[in-house]
C-alpha positions in Angstrom: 94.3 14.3 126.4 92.7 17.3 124.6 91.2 16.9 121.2 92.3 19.8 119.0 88.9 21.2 116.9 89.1 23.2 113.8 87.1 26.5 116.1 90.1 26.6 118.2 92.4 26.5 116.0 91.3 29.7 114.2 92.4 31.6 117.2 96.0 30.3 116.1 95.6 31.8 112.7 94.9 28.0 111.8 99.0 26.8 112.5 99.6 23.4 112.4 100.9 22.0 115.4 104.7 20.9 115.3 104.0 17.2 116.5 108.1 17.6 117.4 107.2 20.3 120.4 108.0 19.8 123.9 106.3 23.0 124.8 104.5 25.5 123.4 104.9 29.6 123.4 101.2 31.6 122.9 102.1 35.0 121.5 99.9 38.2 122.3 100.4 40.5 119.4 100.1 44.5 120.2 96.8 46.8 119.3 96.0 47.0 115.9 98.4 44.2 114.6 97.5 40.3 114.0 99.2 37.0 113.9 101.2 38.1 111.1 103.1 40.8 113.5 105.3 37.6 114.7 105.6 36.1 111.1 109.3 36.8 111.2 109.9 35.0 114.4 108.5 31.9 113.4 111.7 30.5 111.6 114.0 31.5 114.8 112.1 29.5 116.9 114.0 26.9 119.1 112.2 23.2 117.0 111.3 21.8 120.8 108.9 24.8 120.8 105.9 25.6 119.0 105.3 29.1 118.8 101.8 29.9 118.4 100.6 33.6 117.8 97.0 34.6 118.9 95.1 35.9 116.0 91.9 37.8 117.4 88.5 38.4 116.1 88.3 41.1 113.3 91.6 40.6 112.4 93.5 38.6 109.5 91.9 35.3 108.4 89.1 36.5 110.8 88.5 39.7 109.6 85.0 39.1 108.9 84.2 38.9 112.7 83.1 41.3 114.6 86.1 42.8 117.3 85.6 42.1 120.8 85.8 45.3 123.1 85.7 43.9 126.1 88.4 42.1 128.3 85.4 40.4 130.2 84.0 38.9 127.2 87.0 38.5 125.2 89.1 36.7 127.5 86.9 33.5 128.5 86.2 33.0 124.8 90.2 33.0 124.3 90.7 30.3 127.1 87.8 27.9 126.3 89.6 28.1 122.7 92.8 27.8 124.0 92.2 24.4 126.0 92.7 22.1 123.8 96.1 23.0 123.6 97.3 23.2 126.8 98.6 19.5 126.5 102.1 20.9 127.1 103.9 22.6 128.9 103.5 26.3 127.9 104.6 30.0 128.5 102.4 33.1 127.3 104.1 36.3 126.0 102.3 39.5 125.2 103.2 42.8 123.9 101.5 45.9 124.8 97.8 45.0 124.7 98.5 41.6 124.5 100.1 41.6 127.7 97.3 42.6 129.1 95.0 39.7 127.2 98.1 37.3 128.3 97.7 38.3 132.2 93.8 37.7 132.2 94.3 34.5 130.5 96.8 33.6 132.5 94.2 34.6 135.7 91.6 33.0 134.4 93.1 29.3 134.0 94.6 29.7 137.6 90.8 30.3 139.4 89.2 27.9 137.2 92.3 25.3 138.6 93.0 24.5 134.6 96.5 24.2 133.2 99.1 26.9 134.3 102.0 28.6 132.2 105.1 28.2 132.8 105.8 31.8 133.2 104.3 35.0 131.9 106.4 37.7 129.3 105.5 40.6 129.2 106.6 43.5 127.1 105.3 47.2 127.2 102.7 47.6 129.3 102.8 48.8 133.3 101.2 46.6 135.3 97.0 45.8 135.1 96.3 47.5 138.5 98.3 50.8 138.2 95.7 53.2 138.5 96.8 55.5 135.2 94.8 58.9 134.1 95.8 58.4 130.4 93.3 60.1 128.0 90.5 58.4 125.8 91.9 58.2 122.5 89.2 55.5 120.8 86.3 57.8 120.1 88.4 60.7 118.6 88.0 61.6 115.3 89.7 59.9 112.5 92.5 62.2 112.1 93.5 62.5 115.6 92.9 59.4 116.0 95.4 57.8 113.5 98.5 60.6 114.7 97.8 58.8 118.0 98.9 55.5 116.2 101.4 57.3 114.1 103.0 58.5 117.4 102.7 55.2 119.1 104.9 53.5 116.4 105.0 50.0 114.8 103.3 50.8 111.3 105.4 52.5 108.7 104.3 55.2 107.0 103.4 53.9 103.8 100.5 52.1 105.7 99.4 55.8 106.9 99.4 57.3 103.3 97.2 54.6 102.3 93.6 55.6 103.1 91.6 52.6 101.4 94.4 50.3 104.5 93.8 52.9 106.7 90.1 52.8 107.0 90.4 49.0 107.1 93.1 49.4 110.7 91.1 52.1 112.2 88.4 50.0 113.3 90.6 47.7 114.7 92.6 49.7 116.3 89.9 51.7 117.9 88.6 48.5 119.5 91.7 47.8 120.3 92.1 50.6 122.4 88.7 50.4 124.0 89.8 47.1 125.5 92.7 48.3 126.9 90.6 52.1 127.8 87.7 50.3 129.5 89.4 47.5 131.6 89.5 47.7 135.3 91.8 45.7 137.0 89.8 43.4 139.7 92.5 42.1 142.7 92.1 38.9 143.4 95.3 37.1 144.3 98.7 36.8 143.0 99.9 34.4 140.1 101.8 31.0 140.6 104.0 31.5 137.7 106.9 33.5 137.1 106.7 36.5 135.7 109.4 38.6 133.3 108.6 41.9 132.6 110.4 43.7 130.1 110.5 47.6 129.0 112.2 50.0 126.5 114.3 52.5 128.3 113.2 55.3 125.5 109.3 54.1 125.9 107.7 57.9 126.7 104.2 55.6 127.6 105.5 52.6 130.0 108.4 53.9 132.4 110.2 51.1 134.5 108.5 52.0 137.9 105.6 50.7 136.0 107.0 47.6 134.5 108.5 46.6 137.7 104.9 46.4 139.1 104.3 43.5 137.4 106.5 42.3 140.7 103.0 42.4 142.7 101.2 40.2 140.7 103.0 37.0 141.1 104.0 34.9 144.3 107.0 33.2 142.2 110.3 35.2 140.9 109.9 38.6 139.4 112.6 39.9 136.5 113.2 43.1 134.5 114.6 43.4 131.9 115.0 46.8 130.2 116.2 47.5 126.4 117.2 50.5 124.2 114.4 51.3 122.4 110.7 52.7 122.6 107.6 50.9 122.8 108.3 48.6 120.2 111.7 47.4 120.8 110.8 43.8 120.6 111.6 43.5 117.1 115.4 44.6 117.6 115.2 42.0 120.4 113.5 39.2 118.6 116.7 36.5 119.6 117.0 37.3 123.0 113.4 37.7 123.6 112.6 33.8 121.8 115.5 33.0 124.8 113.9 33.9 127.3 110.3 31.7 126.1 
């Protein structure tokens, strides 16, 4: 049995484990936003699961660390911290970025023949290896840079008239999107697990031909799901969404 260690457990934002849990859900929060993002869902939770949110480097309780900027580096860091809680059976779910972070995970404890999820979730993001010609967006300037998040949604706007919190999330977020910028998707073969891929049917920067992708990357069932709402319709969602995990 794994032996749970206080380093790993920062990557949970330091949760204690619900000694109740039958399974466990690990949560991929979105670019710019920590473990905090899925406060609210915490008390919904069904009490056989324990939902865990991943809190990354730079971020929250761990905002002294550095960020990482790279998926390669980032992501075998995130397993080896992960292990110890793999115990159970588990599912990962990641929104936006953290869908992304979710899928390598996912890839990575499949090759090294390590504990599998039960299934993956993902939410707003087309598939790793659609080739997409988006533009650069974290080396612009300040300003441009933050009308980028401001367009992107999920921060209200009291958090953009606050410059002393704003110079605090730019870093972050401009890390953020250098992971998601500078990843190449490397084929290698297809998942075991399931995989559900949901979408917002008003999302101007993931359209369902690119969610239903996903459908490549697994050799088990493929769903979409599509909701009303832009790219950050999980909120609105939240009880059908802790359903489906």
């Amino acid at each position: 049995m794994f032996i749970e260690t206080l380093s790993s457990n920062i990557w949970l934002a330091n949760k204690p484990l619900n000694p109740l849990a039958q399974r466990r859900c690990f949560a991929f929060p979105c670019a710019c936003a920590n473990a905090t993002f899925f406060r609210s869902w915490l008390g919904k939770v069904d009490p056989s699961i324990d939902f865990l949110p991943i809190q990354l480097p730079g971020r929250g309780l761990r905002f002294s660390e550095p960020c990482i900027e790279n998926i390669a580096d980032l992501v075998p860091e995130l397993v080896s911290a992960l292990l110890p809680f793999l115990d159970k059976p588990f599912t990962f779910f990641g929104h936006s970025l953290g869908a992304l972070i979710a899928y390598e995970c996912a890839m990575l404890l499949q090759e090294q023949e390590m504990p599998e999820p039960l299934r993956l979730v993902v939410a707003a993001y087309h598939a790793p290896q659609v080739d997409r010609a988006d533009e650069t967006y974290h080396n612009l300037p300040d300003d441009i840079f933050k009308e980028k998040l401001k367009k992107l949604g999920g921060m209200p706007q009291e958090v953009f008239e606050n410059e002393e919190l704003m110079q605090l999330i730019l870093p972050i977020g401009r890390s953020d999107f250098k992971l998601h910028e500078t990843y190449t998707y490397q084929h290698r073969y297809q998942l075991n697990c399931p995989i559900i891929a949901l979408g917002g049917d008003e999302d101007e920067y993931v359209s369902k031909a690119l969610i239903n992708r996903w459908a490549d990357l697994t050799s088990n069932s493929f769903e979409q799901i599509i909701f009303k709402g832009g790219h950050h319709f999980i909120s609105e969602y939240m009880d059908a969404i802790l359903a489906m995990l």
